[in-house]
C-alpha positions as CSV (number, residue, x, y, z in Angstrom):
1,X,-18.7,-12.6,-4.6
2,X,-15.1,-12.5,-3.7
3,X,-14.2,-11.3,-7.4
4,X,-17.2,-8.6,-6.7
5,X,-16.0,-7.0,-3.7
6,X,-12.8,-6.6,-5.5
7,X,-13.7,-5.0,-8.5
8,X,-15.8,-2.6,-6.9
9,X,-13.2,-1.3,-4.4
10,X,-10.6,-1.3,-7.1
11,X,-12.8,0.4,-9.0
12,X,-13.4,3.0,-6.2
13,X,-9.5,3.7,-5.9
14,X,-9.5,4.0,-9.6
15,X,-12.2,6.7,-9.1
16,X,-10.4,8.3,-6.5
17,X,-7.4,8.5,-8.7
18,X,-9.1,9.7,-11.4
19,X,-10.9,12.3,-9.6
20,X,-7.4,13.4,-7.9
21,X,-5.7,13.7,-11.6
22,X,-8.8,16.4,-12.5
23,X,-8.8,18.3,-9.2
24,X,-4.5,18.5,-8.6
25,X,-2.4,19.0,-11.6
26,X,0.5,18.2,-9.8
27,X,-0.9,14.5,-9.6
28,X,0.2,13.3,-12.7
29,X,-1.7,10.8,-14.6
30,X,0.1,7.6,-15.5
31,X,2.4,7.9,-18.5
32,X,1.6,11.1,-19.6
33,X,-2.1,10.6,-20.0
34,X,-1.3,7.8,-22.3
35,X,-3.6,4.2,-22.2
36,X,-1.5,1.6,-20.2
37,X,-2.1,-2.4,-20.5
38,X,0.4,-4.4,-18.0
39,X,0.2,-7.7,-17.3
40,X,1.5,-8.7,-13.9
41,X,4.3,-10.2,-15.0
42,X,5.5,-6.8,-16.0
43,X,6.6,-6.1,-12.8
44,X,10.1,-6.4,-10.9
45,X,9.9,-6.2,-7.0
46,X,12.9,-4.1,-5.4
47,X,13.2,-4.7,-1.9
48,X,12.2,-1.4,0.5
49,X,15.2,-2.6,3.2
50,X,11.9,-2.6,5.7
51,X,12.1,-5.8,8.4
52,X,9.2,-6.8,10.4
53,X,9.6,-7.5,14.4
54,X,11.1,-11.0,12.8
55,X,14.1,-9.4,11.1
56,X,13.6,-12.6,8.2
57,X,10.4,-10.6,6.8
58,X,10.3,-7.5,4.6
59,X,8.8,-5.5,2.0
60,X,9.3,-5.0,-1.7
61,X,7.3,-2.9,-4.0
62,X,7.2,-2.3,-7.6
63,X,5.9,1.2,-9.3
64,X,2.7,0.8,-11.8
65,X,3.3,4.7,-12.4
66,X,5.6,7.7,-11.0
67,X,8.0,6.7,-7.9
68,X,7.2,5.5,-4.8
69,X,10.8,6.7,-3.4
70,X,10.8,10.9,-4.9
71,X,6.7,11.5,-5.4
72,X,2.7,10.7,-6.6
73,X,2.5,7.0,-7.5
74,X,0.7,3.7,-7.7
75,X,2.6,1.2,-6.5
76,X,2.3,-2.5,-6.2
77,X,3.5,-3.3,-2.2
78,X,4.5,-7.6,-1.3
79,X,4.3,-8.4,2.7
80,X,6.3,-11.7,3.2
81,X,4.1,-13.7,4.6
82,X,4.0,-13.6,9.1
83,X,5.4,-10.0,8.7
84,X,4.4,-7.5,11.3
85,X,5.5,-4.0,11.0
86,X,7.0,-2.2,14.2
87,X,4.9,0.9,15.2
88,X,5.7,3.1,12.6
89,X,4.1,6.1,10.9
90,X,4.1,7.9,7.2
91,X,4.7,11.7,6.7
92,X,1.7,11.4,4.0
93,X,-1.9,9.9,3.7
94,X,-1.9,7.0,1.2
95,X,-4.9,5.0,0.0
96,X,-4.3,1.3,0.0
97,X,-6.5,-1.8,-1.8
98,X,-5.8,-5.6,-1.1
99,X,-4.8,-7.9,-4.1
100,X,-3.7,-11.3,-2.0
101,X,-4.1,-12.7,1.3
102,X,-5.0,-11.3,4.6
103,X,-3.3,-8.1,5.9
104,X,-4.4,-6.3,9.5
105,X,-3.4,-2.2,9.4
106,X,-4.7,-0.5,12.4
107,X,-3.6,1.9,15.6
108,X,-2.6,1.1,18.8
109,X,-5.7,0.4,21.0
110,X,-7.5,-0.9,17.6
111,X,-8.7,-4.1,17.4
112,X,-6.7,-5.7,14.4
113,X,-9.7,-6.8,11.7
114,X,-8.6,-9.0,8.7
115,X,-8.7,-7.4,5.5
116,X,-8.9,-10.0,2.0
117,X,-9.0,-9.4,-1.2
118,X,-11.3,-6.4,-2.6
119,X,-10.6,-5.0,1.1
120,X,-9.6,-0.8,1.4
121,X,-8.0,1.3,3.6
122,X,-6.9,4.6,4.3
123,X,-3.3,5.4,6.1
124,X,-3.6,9.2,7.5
125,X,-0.1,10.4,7.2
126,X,1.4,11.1,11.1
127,X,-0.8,8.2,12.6
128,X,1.3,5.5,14.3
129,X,0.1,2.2,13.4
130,X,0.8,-1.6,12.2
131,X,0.7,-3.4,9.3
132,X,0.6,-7.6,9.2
133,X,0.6,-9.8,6.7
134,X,-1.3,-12.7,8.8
135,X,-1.7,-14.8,5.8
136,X,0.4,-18.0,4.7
137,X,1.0,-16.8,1.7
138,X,2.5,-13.1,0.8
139,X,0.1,-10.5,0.7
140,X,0.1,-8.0,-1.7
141,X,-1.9,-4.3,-1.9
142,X,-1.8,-1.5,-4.5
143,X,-1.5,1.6,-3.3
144,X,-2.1,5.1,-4.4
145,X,-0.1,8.7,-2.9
146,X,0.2,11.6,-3.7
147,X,3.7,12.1,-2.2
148,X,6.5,9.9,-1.7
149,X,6.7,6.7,0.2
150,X,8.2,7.0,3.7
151,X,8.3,5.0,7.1
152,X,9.3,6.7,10.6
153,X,9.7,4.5,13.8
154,X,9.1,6.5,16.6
155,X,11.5,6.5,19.3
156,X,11.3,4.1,22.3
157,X,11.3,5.1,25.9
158,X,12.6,1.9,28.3
């Protein structure tokens, strides 16, 4: 069931993608429109320089297409495991699907839900929010934008 639920949200993002690449010209389908096969060890992780309220977690990510730093991409994003984000915010929506353990994403006042393997979300670009990997092991997600990968921490008023 597990393998289910994932295949049919990846399968959703896939058709969201796909759907974008026919509607916006200026999101560019992988490799030129050219059939891809990857296996996973295919991909390096580069680290995004992104601590977590414990300073000894982070972030890395590793493109599947375009570049997550200068525009549209699909992007492969690793959590260590006990990260939690500080409230933080993206200039741009992104579209976001669970490969590995147990993340939590939501806004202040939320009530943090666990989200597995097969599990979606959707980041509106502005909204101050917090990511967690709550999982032992690292989490990763797959995630799909139209513009460039950013992170703004507002400021704090003491």
């Amino acid at each position: 069931m597990k393998f289910r639920s994932l295949a049919v949200a990846t399968l959703a993002l896939f058709a969201f993608t796909a759907s974008s690449h026919a509607q916006d010209e200026s999101f560019p389908p992988a490799n030129g429109g050219t059939s891809v096969t990857n296996p996973a060890s295919h991909y390096s992780f580069t680290d995004t320089g992104a601590r977590g309220v414990n300073p000894n977690t982070g972030i890395q990510f590793s493109n599947v297409w375009g570049d997550a730093t200068k525009g549209a991409h699909g992007a492969f994003f690793r959590f260590d495991p006990g990260f939690v984000s500080k409230l933080h915010s993206h200039t741009y929506d992104y579209y976001a699907v669970v490969i590995r353990g147990q993340l939590e994403n939501y806004q202040p006042g939320q009530k943090p839900e666990k989200l597995g393997p097969g599990s979606y979300w959707y980041q509106r670009g502005k909204q101050a929010h917090t990511t967690a990997c709550v999982s032992k092991q690292p989490c990763l997600i797959y995630i799909v934008q139209q513009n460039k990968f950013d992170a703004q921490i507002p400021p704090t008023t003491e």
